[in-house]
C-alpha positions as CSV (number, residue, x, y, z in Angstrom):
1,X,-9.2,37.4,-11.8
2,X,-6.0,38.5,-10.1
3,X,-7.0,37.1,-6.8
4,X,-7.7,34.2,-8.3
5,X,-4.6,33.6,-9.6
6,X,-2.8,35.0,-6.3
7,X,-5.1,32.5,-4.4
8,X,-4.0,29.2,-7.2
9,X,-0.3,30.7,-7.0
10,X,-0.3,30.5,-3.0
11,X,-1.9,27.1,-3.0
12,X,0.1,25.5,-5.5
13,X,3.7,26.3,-4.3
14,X,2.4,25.2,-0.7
15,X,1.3,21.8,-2.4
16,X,4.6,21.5,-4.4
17,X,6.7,21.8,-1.6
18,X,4.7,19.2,0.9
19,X,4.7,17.1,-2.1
20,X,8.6,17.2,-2.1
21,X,9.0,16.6,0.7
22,X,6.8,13.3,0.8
23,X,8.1,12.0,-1.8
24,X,11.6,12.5,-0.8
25,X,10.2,10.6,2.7
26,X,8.6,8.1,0.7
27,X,11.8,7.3,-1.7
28,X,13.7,6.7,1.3
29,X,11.8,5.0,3.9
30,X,11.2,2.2,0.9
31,X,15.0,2.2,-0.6
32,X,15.8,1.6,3.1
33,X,13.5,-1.1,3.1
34,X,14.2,-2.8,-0.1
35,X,18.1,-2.7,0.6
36,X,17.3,-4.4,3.2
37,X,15.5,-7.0,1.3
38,X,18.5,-7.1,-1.1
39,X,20.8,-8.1,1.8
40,X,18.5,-10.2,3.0
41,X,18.3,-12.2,-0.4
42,X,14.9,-11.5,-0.6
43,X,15.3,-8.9,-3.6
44,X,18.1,-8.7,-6.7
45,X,19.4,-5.7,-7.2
46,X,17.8,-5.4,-10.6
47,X,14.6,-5.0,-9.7
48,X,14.9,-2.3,-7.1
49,X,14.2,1.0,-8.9
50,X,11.8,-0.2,-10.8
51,X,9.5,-1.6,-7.3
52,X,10.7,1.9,-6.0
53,X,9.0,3.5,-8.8
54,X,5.8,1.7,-8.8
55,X,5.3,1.5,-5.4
56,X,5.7,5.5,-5.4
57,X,3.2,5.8,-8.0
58,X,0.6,4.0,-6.1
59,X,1.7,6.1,-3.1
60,X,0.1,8.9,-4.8
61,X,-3.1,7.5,-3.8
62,X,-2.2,9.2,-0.6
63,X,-0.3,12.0,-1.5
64,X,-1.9,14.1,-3.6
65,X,-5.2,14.4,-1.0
66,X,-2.6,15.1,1.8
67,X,-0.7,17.3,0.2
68,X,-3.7,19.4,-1.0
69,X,-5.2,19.6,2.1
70,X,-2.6,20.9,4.0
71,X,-1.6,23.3,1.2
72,X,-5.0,25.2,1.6
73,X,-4.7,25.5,5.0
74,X,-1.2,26.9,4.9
75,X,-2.0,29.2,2.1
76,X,-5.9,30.1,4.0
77,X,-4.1,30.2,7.3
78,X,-1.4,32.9,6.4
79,X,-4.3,34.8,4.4
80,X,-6.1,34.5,7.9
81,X,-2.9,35.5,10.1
82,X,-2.2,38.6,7.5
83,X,-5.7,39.7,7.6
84,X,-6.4,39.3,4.3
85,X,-9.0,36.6,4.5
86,X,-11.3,40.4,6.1
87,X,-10.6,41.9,3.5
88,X,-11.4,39.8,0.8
89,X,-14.8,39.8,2.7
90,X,-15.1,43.4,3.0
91,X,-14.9,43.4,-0.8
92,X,-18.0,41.5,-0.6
93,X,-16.2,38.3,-1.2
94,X,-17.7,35.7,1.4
95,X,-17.4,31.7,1.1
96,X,-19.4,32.0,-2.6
97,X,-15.9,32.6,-4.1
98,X,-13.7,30.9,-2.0
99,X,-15.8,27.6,-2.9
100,X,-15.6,28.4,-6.9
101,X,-12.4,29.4,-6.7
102,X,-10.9,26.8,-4.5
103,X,-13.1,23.8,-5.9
104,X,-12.3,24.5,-9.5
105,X,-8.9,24.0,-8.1
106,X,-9.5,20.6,-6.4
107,X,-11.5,19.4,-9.0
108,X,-8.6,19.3,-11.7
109,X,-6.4,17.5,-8.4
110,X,-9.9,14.9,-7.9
111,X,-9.9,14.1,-12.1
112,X,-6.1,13.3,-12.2
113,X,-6.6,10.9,-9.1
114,X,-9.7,9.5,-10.8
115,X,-7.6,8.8,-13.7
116,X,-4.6,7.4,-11.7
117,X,-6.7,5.0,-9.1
118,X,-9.2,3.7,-12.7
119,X,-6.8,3.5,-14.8
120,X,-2.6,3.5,-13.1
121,X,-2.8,2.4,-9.8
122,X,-4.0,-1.7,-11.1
123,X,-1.6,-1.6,-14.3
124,X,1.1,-0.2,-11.6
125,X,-0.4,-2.8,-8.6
126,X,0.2,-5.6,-11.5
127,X,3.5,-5.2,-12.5
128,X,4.4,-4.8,-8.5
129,X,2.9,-8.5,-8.7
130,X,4.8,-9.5,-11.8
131,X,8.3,-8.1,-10.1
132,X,7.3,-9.9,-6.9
133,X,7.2,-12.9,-8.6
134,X,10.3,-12.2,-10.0
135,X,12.1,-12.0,-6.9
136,X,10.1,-15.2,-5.1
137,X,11.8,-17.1,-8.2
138,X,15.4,-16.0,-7.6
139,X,15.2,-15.2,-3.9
140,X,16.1,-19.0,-3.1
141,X,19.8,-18.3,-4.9
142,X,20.6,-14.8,-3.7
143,X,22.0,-13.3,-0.7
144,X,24.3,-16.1,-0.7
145,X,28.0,-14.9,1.3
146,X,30.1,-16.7,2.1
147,X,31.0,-17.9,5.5
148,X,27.1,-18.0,6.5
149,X,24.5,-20.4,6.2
150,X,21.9,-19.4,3.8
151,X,18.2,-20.5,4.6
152,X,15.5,-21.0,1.7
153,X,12.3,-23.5,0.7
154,X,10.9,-22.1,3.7
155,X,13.7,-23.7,5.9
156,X,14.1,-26.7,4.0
157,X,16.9,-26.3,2.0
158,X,20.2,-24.8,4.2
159,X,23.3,-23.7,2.3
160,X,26.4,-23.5,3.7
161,X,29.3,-21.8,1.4
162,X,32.8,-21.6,2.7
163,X,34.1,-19.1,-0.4
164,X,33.7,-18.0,-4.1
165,X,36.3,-18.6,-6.7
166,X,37.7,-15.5,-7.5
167,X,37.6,-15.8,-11.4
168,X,34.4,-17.6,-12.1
169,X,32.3,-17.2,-9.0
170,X,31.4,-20.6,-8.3
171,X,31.6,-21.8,-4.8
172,X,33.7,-24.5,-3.0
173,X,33.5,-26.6,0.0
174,X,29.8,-26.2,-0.1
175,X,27.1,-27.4,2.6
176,X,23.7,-28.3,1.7
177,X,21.0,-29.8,4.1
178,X,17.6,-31.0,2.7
179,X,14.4,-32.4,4.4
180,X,12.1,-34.2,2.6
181,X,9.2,-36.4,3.4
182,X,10.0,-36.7,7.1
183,X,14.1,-37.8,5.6
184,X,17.0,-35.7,6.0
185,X,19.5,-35.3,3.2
186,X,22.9,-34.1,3.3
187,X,25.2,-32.7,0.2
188,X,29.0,-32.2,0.4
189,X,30.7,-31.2,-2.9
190,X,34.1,-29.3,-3.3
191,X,32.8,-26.8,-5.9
192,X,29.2,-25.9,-7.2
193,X,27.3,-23.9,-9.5
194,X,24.0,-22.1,-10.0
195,X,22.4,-22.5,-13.3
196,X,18.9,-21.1,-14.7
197,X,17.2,-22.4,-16.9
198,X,16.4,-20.0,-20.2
199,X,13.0,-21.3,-21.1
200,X,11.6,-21.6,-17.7
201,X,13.8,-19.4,-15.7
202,X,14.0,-21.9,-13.0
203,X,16.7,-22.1,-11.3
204,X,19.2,-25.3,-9.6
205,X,22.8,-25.5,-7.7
206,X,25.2,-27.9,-9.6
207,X,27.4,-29.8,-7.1
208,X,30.7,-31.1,-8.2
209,X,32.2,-34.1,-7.0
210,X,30.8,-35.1,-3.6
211,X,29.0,-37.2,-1.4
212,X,25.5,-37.4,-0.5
213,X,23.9,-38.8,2.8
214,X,20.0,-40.1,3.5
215,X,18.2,-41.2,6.3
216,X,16.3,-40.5,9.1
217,X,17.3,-38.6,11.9
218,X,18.3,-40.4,15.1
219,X,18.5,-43.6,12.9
220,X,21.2,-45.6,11.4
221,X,19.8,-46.4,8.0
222,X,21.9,-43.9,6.6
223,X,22.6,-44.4,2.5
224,X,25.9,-42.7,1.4
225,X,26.2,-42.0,-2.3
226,X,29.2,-40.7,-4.0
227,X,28.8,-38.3,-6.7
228,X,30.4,-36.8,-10.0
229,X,27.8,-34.2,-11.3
230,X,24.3,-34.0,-8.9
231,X,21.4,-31.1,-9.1
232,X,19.6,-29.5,-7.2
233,X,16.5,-27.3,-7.8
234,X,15.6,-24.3,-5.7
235,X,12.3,-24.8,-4.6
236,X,9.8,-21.5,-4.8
237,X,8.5,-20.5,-1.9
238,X,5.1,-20.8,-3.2
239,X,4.0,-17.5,-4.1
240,X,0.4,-17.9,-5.4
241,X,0.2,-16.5,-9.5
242,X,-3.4,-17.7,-9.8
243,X,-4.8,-15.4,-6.3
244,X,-5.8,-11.9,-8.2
245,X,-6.2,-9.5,-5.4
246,X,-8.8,-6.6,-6.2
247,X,-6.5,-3.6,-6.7
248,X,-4.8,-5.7,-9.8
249,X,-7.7,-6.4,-11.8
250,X,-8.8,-3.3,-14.5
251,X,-11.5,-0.8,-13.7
252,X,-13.4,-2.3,-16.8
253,X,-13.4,-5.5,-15.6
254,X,-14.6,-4.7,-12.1
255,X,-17.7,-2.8,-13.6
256,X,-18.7,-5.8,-16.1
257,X,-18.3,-8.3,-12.9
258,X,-19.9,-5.7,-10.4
259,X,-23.1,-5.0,-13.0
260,X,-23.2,-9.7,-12.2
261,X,-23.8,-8.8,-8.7
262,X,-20.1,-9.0,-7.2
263,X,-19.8,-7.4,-3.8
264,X,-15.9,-7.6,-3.9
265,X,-16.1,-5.7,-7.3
266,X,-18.4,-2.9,-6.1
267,X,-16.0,-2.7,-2.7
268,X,-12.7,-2.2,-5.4
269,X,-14.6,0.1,-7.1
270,X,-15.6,2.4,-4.3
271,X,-11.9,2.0,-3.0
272,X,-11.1,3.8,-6.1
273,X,-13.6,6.6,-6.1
274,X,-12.7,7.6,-2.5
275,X,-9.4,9.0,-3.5
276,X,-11.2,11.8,-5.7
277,X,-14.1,12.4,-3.2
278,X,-11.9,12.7,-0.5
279,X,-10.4,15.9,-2.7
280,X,-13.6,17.7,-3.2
281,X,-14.4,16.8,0.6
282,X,-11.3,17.7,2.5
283,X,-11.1,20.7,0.1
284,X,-14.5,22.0,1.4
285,X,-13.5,21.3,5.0
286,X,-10.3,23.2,5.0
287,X,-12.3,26.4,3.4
288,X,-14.8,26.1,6.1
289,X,-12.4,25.4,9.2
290,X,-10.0,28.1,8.0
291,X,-12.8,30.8,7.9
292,X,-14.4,29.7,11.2
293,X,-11.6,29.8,13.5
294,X,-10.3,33.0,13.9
295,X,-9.5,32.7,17.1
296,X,-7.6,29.5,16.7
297,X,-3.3,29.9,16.4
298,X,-1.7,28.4,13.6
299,X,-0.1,25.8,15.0
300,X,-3.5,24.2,16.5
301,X,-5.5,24.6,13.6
302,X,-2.8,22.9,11.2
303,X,-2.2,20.1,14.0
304,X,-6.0,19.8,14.3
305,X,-6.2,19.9,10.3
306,X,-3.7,16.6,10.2
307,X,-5.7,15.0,12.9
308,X,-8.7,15.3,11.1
309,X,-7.5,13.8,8.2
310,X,-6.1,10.5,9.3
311,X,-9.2,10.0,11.3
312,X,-10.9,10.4,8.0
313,X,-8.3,8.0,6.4
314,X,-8.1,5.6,8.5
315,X,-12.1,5.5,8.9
316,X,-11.6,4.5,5.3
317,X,-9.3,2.0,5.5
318,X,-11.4,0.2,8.7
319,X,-14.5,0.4,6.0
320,X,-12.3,-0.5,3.5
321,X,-10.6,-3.7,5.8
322,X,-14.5,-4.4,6.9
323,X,-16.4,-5.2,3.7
324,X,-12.9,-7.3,2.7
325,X,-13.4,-9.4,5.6
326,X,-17.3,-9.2,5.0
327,X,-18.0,-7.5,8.2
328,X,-19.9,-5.0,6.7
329,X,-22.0,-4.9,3.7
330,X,-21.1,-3.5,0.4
331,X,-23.7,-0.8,1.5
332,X,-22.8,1.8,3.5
333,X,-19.7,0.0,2.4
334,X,-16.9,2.9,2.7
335,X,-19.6,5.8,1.9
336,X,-20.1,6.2,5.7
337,X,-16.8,8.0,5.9
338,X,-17.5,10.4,3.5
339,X,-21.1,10.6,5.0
340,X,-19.5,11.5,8.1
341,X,-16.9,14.4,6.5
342,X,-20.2,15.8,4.8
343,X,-21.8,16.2,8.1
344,X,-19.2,18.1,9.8
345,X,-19.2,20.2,6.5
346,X,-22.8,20.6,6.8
347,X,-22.3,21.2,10.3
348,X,-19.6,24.2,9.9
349,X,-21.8,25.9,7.8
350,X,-25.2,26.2,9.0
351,X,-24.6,25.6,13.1
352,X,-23.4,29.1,13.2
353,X,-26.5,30.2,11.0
354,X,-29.0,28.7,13.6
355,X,-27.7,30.0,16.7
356,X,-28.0,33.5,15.0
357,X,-31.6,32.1,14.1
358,X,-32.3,31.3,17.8
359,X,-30.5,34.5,19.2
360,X,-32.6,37.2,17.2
361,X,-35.5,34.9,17.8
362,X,-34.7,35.2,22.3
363,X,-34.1,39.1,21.5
């Protein structure tokens, strides 16, 4: 019992402190990226922390494996550098005990990602969606500076603002180019304003007192309209609300529309169960590899350890990229992978049993 819990205390302060430090990664690689999105107009301000947040959690996906997997073979290695891995075997205690121990262990990690990929990762995937749309509606109207042009509609519509009012934050001497139906439009207004609409949230610039010019370009048919009050709406960029990619819809619903026969469903659904398998899997591996390589330094057997698990991830993802673009069949589907990771499991274990086999046998 106390080297079981000298064993769980070794492993878990390795796993807390890879998992800090991922996360701290994680947090800022994507607050990098979504200030950047911020500047870029793409993304209000608003709505950063809480895409920062959601995105994290689904980041877990990948985290929590990782982080596992390289805790055991920190915690395995330094037992194996100190000697102690020998003498828990001299005691009699052989890979029997390091697989109960360590799998109970990995088991508790492989339920809480069950729970998050069934269960948190679509709610989290659907408000990601609902936040996205979100920004796609007010993206048109933000990022505005002034001094610069301003590009939306998908090129479109281009803003030109020459300065804010300092008091009410309207803008004056205001540009606006529009192309329509093969026609060219141009607005000039002293002052404008952007309003939204509360029961739609749809939003529209309010020019003031201008002119407006139509026609086509390298023609003469120009119209020229003067103006008191004219609106303009901010055309969406046409994100698509009815599309429901896989990873948003529930676990429960997958399983009713997978029991129909639906290949995309079983695909989701598999997606989801690799997280947890990969646990038990890469848990096995590391107990194995650790043991078997004495001779290996510590530095190669954790740089081997990280190469063997992106190869297995990203066998994964091909599998998982594959059946989405039906180029492979639901089945083997993305159990080939883990087919694979048993193997060399397998392979650890009982290699080393038949050569002792075949020696004794040429003796």
């Amino acid at each position: 019992m106390i080297l079981k819990r000298y064993l769980y205390k070794e492993i878990l302060q390795n796993f807390f402190a890879i998992f800090l430090v991922l996360i701290l990664i994680v947090i800022s690689l994507r607050f990098v990226r979504y200030l950047g999105d911020v500047a870029a107009g793409k993304m209000t301000a608003e709505i950063v922390y809480q895409m920062l947040t959601l995105k994290l959690v689904t980041s877990l996906s990948l985290i929590i494996p990782l982080c596992l997997y390289l805790s055991l073979f920190m915690a395995l290695g330094r037992f194996q550098k100190d000697s102690e891995l020998i003498a828990i075997s001299s005691a009699g205690l052989g890979n029997k005990f390091f697989f109960s121990t360590i799998l109970k262990l990995s088991g508790m990690f492989a339920l809480l990602a069950l729970l998050l990929t069934m269960f948190v990762f679509p709610w989290a995937e659907k408000n990601i969606d609902v936040l996205k749309q979100k920004a796609n509606r007010e993206s048109d109207v933000t990022g505005i500076t002034a001094g610069s042009f301003k590009e939306f509609s998908r090129g479109n519509r281009v803003l030109y603002v020459e300065d804010f009012e300092k008091d009410t934050k309207n803008m004056e001497n205001i540009f606006l180019q529009v192309t329509e139906q093969g026609k060219t439009g141009v607005l000039t207004s002293d002052s404008a304003s952007i309003h939204t609409d509360e029961k739609t949230g749809e939003r529209s610039v309010i020019f003031q007192h201008g002119k407006r010019y139509i026609g086509v370009p390298n023609q003469l048919d120009y119209s020229i309209t003067e103006f008191h009050r004219y609106s303009v709406k901010m055309e969406q960029e046409g994100y698509d609300t009815t599309y429901r990619p896989s990873s948003r819809i529930s676990s429960k619903e997958l399983y009713q529309t997978w029991k129909t026969g639906n290949s995309v469903s079983m695909t989701e659904l598999q997606w989801r169960l690799s997280t947890p398998i990969a646990i038990m899997l890469l848990s096995a591996f590391a107990i194995l590899a650790v043991r078997s390589s004495r001779d290996l330094k510590g530095a190669l057997l954790f740089t081997s350890a990280i190469l063997v698990f992106f190869i297995y991830n990203n066998l994964l993802n091909i599998s998982h990229d594959m059946v989405n673009r039906q180029k492979l069949s639901a089945f083997p589907g993305l159990w080939w992978p883990h087919f694979l990771m048993l193997i060399s499991i397998l392979s650890i274990i009982y290699i080393p049993i038949f050569r002792r086999h075949f020696s004794s046998n040429n003796k």
